[in-house]
C-alpha positions as CSV (number, residue, x, y, z in Angstrom):
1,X,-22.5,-5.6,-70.3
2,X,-20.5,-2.8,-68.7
3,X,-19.1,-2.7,-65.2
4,X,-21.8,-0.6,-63.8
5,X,-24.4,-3.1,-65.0
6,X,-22.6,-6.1,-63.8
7,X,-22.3,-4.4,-60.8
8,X,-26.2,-4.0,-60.4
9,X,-26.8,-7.5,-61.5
10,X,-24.2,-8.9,-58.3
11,X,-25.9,-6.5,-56.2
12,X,-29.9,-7.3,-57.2
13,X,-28.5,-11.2,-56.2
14,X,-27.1,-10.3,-53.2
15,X,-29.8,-8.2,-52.2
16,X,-32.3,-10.4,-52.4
17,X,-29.9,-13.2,-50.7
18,X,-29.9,-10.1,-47.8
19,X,-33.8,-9.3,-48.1
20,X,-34.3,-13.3,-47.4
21,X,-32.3,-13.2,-44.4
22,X,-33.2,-10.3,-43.2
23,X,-37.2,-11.3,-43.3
24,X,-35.9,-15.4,-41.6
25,X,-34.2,-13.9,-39.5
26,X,-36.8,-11.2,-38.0
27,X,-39.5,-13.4,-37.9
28,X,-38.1,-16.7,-36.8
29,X,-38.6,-19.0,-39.8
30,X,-37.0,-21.9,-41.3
31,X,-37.4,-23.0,-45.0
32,X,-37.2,-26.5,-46.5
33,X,-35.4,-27.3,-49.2
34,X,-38.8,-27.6,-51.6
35,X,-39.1,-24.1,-50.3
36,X,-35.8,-22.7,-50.9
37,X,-35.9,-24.2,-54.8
38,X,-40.1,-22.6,-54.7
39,X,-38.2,-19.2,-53.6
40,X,-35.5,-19.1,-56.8
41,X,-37.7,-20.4,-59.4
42,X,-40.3,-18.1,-58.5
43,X,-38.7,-15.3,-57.0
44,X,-35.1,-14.8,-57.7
45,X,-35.0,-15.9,-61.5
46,X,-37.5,-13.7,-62.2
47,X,-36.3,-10.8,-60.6
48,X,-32.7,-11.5,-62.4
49,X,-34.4,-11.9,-65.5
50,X,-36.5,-8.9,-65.1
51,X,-33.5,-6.5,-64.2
52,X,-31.9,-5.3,-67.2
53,X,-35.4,-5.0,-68.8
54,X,-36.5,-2.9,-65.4
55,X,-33.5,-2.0,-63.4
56,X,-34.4,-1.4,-59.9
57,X,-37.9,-1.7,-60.5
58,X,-37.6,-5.6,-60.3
59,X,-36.9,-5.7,-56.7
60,X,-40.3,-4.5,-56.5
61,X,-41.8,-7.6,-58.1
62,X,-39.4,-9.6,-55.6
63,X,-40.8,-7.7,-52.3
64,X,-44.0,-8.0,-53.4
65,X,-44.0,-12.1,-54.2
66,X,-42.1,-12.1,-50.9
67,X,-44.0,-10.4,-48.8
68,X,-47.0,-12.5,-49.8
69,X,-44.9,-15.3,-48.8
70,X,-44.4,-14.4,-45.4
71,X,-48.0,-13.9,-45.3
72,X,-48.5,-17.2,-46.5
73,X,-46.3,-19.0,-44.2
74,X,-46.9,-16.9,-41.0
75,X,-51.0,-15.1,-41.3
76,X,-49.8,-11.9,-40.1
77,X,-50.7,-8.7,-41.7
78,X,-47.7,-7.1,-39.5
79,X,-45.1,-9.1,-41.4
80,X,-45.5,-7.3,-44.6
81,X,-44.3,-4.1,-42.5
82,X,-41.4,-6.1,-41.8
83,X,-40.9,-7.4,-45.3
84,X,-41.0,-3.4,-46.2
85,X,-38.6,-2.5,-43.6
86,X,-36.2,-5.3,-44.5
87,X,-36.1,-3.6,-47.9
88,X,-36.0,0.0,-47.1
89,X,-33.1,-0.6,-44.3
90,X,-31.4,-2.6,-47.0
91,X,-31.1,0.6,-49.9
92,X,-30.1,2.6,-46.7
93,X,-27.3,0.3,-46.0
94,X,-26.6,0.1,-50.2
95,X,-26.7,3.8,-49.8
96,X,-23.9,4.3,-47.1
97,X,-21.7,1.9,-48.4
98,X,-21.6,3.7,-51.9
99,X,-20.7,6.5,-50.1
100,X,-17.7,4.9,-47.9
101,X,-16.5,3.1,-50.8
102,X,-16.3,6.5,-52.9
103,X,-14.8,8.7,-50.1
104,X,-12.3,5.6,-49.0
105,X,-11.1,4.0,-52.6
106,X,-12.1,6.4,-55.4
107,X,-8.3,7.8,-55.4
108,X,-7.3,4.4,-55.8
109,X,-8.3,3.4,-59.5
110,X,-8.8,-0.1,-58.1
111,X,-12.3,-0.8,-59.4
112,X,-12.2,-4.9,-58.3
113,X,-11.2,-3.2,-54.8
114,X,-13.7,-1.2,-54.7
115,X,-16.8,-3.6,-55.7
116,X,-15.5,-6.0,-53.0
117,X,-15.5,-3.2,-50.5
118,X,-18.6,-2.1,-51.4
119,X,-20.3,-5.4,-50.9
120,X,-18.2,-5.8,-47.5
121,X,-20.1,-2.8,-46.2
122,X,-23.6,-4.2,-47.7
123,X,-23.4,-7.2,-46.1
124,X,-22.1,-5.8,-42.8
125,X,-24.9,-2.9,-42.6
126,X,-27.1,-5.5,-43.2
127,X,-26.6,-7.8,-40.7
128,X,-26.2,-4.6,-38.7
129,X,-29.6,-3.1,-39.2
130,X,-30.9,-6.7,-39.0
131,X,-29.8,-7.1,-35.3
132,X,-31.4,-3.8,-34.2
133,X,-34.3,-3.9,-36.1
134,X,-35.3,-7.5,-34.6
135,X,-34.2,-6.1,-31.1
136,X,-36.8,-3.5,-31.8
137,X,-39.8,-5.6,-32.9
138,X,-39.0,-8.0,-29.9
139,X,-39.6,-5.2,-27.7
140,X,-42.4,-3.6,-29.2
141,X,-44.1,-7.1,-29.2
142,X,-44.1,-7.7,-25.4
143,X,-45.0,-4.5,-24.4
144,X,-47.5,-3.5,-26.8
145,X,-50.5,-4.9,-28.4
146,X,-50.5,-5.0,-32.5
147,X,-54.1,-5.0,-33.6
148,X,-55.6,-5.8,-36.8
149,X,-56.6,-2.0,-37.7
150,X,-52.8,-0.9,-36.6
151,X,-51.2,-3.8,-38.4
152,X,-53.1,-2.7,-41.9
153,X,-52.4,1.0,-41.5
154,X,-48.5,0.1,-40.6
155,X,-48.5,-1.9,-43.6
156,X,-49.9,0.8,-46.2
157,X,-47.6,3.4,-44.4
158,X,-44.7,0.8,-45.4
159,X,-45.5,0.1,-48.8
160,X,-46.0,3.8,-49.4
161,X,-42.6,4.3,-48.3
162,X,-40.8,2.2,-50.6
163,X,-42.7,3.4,-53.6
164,X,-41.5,7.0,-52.9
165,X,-38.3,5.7,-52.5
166,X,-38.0,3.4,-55.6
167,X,-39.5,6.8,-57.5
168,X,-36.3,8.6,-56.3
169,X,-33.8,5.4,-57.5
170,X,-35.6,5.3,-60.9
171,X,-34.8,9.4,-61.4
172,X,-30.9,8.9,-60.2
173,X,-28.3,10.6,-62.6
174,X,-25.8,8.5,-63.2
175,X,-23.5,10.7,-64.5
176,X,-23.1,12.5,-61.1
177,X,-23.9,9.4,-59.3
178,X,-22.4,9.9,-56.2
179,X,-23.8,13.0,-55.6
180,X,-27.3,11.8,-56.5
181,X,-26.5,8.8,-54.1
182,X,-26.1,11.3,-51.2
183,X,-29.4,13.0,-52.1
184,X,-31.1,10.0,-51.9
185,X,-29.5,8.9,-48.9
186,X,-31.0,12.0,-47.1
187,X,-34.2,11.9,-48.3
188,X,-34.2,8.1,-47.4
189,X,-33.1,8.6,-44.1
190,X,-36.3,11.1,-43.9
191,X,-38.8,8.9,-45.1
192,X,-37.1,6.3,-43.2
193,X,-37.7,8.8,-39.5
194,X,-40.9,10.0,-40.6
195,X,-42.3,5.9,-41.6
196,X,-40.9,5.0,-38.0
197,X,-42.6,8.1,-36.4
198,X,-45.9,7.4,-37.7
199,X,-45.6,3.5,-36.8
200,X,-44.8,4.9,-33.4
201,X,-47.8,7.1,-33.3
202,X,-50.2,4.2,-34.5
203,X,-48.9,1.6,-32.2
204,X,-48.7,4.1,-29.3
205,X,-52.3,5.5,-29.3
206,X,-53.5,2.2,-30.1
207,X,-51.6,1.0,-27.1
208,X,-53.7,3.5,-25.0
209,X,-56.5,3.1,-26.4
210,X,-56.1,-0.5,-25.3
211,X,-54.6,-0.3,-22.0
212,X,-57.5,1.9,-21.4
213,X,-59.6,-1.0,-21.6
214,X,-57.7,-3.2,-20.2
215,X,-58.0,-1.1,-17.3
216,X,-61.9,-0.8,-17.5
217,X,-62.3,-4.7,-18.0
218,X,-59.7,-4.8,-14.5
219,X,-62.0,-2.5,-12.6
220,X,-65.3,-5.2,-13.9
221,X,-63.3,-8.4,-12.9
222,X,-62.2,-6.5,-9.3
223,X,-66.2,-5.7,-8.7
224,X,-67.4,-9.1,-10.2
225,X,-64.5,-10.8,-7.2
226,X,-66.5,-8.2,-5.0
227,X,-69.6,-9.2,-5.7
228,X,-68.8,-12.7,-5.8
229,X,-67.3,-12.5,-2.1
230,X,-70.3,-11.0,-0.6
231,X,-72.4,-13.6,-2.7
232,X,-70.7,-16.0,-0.2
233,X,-70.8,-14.0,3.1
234,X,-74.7,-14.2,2.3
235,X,-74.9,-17.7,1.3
236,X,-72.8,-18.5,4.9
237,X,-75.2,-16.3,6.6
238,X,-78.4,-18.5,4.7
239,X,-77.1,-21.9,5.7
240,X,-76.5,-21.1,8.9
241,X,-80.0,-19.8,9.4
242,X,-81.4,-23.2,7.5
243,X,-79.2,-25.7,8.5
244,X,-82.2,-26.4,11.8
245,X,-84.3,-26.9,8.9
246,X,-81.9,-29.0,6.9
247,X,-81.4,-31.6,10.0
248,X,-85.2,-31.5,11.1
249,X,-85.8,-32.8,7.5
250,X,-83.8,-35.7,8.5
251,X,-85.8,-36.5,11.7
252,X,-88.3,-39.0,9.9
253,X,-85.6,-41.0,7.7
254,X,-84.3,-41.7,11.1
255,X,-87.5,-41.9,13.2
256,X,-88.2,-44.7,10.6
257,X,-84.8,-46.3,10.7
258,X,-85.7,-45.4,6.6
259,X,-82.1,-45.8,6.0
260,X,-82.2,-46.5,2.4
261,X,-84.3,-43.8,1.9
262,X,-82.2,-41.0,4.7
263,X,-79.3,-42.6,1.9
264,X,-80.9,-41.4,-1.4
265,X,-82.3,-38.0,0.3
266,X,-78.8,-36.8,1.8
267,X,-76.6,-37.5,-1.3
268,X,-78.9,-37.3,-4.2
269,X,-80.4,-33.9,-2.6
270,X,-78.5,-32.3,0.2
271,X,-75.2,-33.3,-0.7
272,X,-75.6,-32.8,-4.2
273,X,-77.4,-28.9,-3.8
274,X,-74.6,-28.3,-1.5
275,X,-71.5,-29.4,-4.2
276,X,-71.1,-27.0,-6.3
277,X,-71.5,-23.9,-4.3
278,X,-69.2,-25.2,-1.7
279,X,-66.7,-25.9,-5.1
280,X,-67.4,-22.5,-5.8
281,X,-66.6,-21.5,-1.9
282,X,-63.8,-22.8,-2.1
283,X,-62.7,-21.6,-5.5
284,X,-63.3,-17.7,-4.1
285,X,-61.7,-18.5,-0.6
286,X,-58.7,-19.7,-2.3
287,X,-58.2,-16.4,-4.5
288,X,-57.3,-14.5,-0.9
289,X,-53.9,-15.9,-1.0
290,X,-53.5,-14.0,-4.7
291,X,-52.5,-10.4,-3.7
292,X,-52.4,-9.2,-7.1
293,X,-55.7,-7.3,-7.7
294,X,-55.7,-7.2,-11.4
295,X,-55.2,-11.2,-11.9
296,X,-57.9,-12.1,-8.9
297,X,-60.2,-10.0,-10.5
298,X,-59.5,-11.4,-14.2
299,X,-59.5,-15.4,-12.3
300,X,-62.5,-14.6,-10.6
301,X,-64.3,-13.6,-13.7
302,X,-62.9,-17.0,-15.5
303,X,-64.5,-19.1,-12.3
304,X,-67.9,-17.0,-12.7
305,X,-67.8,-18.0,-16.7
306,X,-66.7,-21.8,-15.8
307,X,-70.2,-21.6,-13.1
308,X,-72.3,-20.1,-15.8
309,X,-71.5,-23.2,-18.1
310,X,-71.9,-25.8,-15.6
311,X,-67.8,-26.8,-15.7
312,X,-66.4,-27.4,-11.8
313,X,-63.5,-24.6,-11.6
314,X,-60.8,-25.8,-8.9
315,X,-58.1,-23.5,-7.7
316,X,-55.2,-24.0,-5.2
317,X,-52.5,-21.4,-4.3
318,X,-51.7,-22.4,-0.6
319,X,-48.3,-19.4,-0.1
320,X,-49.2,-15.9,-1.0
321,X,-48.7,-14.8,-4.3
322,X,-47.8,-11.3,-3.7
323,X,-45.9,-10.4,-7.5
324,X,-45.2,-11.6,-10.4
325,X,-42.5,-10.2,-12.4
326,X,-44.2,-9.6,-15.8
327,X,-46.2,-6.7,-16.8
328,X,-49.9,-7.0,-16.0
329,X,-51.4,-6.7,-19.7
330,X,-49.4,-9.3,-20.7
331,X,-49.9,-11.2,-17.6
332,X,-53.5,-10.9,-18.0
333,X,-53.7,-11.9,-21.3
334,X,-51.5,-15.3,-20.9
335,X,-53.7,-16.3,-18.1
336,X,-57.1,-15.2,-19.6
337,X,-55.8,-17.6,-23.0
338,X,-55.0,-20.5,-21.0
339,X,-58.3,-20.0,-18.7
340,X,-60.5,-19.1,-22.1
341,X,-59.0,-22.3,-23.5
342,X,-59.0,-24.7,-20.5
343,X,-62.9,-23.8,-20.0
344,X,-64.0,-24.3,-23.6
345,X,-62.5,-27.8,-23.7
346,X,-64.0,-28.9,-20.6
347,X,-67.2,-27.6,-21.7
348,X,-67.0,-30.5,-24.5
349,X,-66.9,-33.5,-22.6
350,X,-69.0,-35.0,-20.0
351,X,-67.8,-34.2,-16.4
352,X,-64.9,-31.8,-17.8
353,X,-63.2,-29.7,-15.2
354,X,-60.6,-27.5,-14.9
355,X,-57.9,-27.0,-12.2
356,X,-55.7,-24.1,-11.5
357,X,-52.8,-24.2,-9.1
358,X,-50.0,-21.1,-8.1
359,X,-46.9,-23.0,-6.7
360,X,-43.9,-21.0,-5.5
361,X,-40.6,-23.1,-6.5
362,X,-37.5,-20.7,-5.0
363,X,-37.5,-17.9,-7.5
364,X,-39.8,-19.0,-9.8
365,X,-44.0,-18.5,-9.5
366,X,-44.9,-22.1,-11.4
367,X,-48.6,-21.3,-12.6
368,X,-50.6,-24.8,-13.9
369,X,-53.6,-25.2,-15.4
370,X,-55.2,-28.7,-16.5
371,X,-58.0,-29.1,-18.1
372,X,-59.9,-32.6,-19.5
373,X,-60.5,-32.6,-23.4
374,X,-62.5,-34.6,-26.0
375,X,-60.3,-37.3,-26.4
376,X,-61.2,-38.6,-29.4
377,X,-59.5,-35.2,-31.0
378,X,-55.9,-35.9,-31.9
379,X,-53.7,-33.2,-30.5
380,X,-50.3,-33.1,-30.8
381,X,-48.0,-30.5,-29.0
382,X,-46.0,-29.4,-31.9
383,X,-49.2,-28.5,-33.8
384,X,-51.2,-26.5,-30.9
385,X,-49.1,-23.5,-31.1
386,X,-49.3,-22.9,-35.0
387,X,-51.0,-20.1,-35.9
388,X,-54.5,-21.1,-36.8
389,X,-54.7,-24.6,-35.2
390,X,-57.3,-24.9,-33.9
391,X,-59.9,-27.7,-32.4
392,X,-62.9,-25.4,-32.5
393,X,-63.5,-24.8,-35.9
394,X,-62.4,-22.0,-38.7
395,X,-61.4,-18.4,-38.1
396,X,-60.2,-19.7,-34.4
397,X,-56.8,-21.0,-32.8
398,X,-55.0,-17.8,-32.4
399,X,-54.7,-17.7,-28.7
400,X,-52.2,-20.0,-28.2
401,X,-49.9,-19.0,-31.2
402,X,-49.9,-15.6,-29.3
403,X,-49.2,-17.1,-26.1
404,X,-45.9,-19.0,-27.7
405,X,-44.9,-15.5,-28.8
406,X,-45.4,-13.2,-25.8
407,X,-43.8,-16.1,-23.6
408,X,-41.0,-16.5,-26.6
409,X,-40.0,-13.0,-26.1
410,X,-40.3,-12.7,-21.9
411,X,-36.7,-13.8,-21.1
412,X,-37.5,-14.5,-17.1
413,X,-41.0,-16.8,-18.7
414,X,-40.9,-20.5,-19.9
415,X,-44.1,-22.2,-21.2
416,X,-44.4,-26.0,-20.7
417,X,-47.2,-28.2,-22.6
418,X,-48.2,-31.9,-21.0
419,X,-50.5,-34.2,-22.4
420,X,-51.9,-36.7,-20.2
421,X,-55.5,-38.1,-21.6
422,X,-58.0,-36.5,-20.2
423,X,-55.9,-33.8,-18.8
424,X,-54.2,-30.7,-21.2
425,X,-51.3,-29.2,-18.8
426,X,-50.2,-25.9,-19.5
427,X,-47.3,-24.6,-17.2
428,X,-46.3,-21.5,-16.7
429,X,-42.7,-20.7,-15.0
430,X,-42.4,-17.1,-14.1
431,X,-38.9,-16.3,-12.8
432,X,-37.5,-12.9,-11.0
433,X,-35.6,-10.8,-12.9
């Protein structure tokens, strides 16, 4: 085995010990130990094995296992991207440091200098691109909305990139290899812009396209708290007009002294009529004191679902709640998942309600919703916020898991779960700045 070669083997090992960071560290994982040894055996023999058969080639077999992996262990299409990006950012980095080793120790003749520099760079280019590239996502993540369709077309645009590039490894010369290293270093950096350019495109006119929505389904929850206001005004207006009626049917009960039967009549048909629509009264006449027009709307549609499936919908917020210092989107979409969630539990059980509270704590707008649950179903808090969990059968439980993330990457937002048979307790800190 030559120098050269040995070199390649050291570098396929510590590239794939980079590529394994690279993806943990991106996406927030942790491995066990019967995952670690599942990762070598599988994996990194393979790809060791498969090198001086292959050459660079093998690293292909090693992002493709890996990336199904991730897949595995997280259910995001989007991860493969990442898995992609981990490798292309990585030959960039091998790329650079070729360079800088050349231009800074070829004079020397010190080839055991030069390998050990050469990995220095790797490694710290690594960790480097790494840091960014996780600063990126992070950003991208809680401002933007990744659906399926963008996540699949991201993906392809990924794995296209890193098969044009492996084509250009597999036709280096290696008798001028430096030079062909700085070819392939520009044209990398050029797939590299244009794969990041079209990701941007994607993500940004699916963004739109969303927020477009979003806007549309505001203006509908903003009409239906509208509508549901002058719903009430009327309602007033009809009591008032029948309540004469309501106390002259009481006449005869008392005429009678027919106490037992003036008891049944008031609470098993007057008081009873009058329950829910004076829960529901209340419910609207609360929202006043919530001065942002794009959650009332969105709360007010959640009360008008909870009516439509029978479930009592009680809300408090007694100090104005005039901002809240998280982009609306997101904001929306945290409340409508707890909301969403809170009602379709409730609907399970007999007498399931759900409660909804806006407290204002110093700098911090506390939002709490409660909601009773089967309790027969055995939930445990660690479990609720895995991807896929979920109590309501297959191909559901993907609300909360995108809850944990948006309120994971919101520095100024901590999310608090409380289990307290029958109540599920959901707070929401949101704090300024």
């Amino acid at each position: 085995m030559d120098v050269l070669t040995g070199k390649m083997l050291l570098m396929s090992i510590i590239q794939f010990s980079m590529m394994l960071f690279f993806c943990t560290y991106i996406l927030d994982l942790y491995w066990s130990k019967k995952q670690l040894i599942t990762i070598i055996i599988i994996i990194f023999l393979p790809t060791f094995l498969l090198f001086p058969f292959i050459g660079a080639w093998s690293m292909l077999y090693c992002l493709s296992l890996l990336a199904i992996m991730m897949y595995r262990e997280t259910k995001v299409v989007m991860n493969i991207l990442h898995v992609c990006m981990a490798l292309i950012l990585l030959v960039i980095g091998d790329n650079i440091s070729n360079i800088l080793t050349f231009r800074l120790f070829n004079g020397i003749g010190n080839e055991q200098l030069s390998i050990i520099s050469y990995f220095f760079f790797y490694i710290v280019f690594g960790l480097i691109f790494a840091f960014c590239y996780k600063r990126i996502v992070k950003y991208l993540i809680s401002r933007w909305v990744i659906n399926s369709f963008v996540s699949y077309i991201s993906v392809f645009l990924g794995i296209t990139t890193v098969v044009f590039m492996y084509i250009n490894i597999m036709a280096i010369d290696y008798d001028n290899f430096y030079e062909s290293v700085q070819n392939n270093l520009a044209m990398f950096l050029i797939y590299f812009v244009l794969l990041s350019i079209s990701v941007f495109v994607v993500l940004y006119l699916a963004f739109k396209q969303y927020k477009m929505k979003q806007r549309e389904q505001e203006m509908k929850n903003f009409e239906s708290y509208v509508t549901s206001i002058e719903q009430i005004n009327q309602d007033m207006r009809k009591f008032k007009h029948d309540y004469i009626n309501i106390l002259s049917s009481l006449r005869t009960f008392i005429d009678d002294k027919n106490y037992e039967g003036l008891h049944t009549y008031f609470y098993d048909h007057i008081l009873e009529a009058n329950h829910h629509e004076q829960l529901n009264q209340q419910a609207m006449m609360m929202l006043n004191n919530l001065k942002i027009n794009s959650l009332k709307g969105l709360v007010t549609t959640k009360i008008l679902q909870a009516q439509s499936h029978h479930v009592p919908f009680y809300i408090e917020i007694v100090e104005e709640i005039t901002d809240i210092d998280v982009d609306p989107i997101l904001l929306n979409r945290m409340v409508g998942i707890l909301l969403d969630n809170g009602i379709e539990a409730a609907r399970g059980v007999e007498n399931g309600e759900v409660r909804m509270a806006f407290i204002h704590m110093g700098e911090v707008v506390l939002l709490v919703v409660s909601n009773t649950f089967d309790k027969k179903i055995a939930i445990k808090v660690h479990e609720i916020y895995q991807e896929g969990f979920s109590t309501k059968g297959e191909e559901r439980g993907l609300g909360l898991a995108n809850l944990r993330q948006m309120t994971n990457d919101l520095h100024n937002v901590n999310l608090n779960t409380k289990i307290s048979p029958p109540y599920f307790i959901q707070e929401v800190g949101f704090r300024k700045g």
